[in-house]
C-alpha positions as CSV (number, residue, x, y, z in Angstrom):
1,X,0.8,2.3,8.7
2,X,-2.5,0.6,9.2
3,X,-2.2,-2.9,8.8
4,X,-5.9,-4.6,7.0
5,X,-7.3,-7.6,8.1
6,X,-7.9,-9.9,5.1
7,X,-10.0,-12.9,6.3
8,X,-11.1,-14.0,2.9
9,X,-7.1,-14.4,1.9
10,X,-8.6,-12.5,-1.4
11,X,-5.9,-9.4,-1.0
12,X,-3.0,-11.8,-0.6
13,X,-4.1,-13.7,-3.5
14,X,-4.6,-10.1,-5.6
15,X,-1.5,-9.4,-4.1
16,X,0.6,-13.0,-5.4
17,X,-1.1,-12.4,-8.5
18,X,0.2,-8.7,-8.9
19,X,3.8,-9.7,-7.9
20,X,3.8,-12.7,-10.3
21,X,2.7,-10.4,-13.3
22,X,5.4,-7.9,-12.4
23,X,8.2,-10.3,-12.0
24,X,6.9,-12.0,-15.0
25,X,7.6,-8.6,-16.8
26,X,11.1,-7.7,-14.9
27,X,10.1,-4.8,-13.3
28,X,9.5,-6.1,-10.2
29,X,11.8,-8.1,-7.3
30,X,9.7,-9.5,-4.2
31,X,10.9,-8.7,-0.9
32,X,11.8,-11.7,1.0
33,X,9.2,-11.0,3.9
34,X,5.4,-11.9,3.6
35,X,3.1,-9.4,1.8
36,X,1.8,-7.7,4.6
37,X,-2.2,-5.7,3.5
38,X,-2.0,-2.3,4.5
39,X,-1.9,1.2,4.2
40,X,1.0,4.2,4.3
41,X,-0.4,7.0,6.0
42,X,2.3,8.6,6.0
43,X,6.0,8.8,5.6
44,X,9.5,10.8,7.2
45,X,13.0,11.0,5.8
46,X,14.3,10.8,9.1
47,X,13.1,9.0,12.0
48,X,10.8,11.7,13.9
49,X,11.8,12.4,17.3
50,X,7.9,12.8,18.1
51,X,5.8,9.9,19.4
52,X,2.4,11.3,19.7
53,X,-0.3,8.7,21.0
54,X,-2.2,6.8,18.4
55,X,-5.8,7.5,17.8
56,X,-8.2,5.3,17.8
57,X,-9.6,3.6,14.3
58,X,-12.6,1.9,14.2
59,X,-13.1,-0.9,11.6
60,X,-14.0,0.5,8.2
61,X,-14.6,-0.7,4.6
62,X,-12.5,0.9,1.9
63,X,-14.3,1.8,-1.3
64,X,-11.6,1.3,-3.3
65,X,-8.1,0.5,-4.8
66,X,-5.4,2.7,-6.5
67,X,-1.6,1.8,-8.0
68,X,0.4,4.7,-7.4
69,X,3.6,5.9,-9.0
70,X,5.7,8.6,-7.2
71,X,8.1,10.6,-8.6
72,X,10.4,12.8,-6.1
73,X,10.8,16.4,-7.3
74,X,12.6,19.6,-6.2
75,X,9.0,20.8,-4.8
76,X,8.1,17.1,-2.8
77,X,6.8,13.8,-4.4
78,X,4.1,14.1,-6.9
79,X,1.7,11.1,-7.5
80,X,0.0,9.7,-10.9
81,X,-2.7,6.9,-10.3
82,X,-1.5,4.3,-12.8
83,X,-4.6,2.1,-11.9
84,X,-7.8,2.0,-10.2
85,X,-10.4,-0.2,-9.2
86,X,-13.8,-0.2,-7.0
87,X,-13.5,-2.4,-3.6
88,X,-16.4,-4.0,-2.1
89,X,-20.3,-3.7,-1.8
């Protein structure tokens, strides 16, 4: 997971605004702990018994947004991109 810093507040606020909406509609419950901005790299059924060194990430500006939904299937997950939006400059 890499966890993005949010200075501006303005992804927690998209964030509350995005969780209101969906709880608003039912189809969403809020976790009890803080909205945390980041991003799944990636993910394992079972914990891995490998703990390879992490790399080095320099800061970076991402050019954009997507909602994902994923739906698990005899061949692996397959994702559709319910949303998307442009990020930044």
């Amino acid at each position: 997971m890499l966890v993005l810093d949010d200075p501006s507040g303005e992804s927690a606020r998209l964030a509350e605004r995005v969780q209101s909406r969906l709880e608003e509609i039912g189809v969403y419950r809020r976790e009890a702990r803080p909205w945390l901005p980041h991003v799944t790299v990636l993910r394992f059924r079972e914990r891995p018994r490998l703990s390879p060194p992490l790399p080095e990430i320099p800061p970076f500006a991402p050019s954009g947004a997507a909602a994902f939904l994923s739906r698990l299937h005899p061949s692996g997950v397959r994702y559709e991109v319910l949303e998307s939006c442009p990020l930044g400059m």
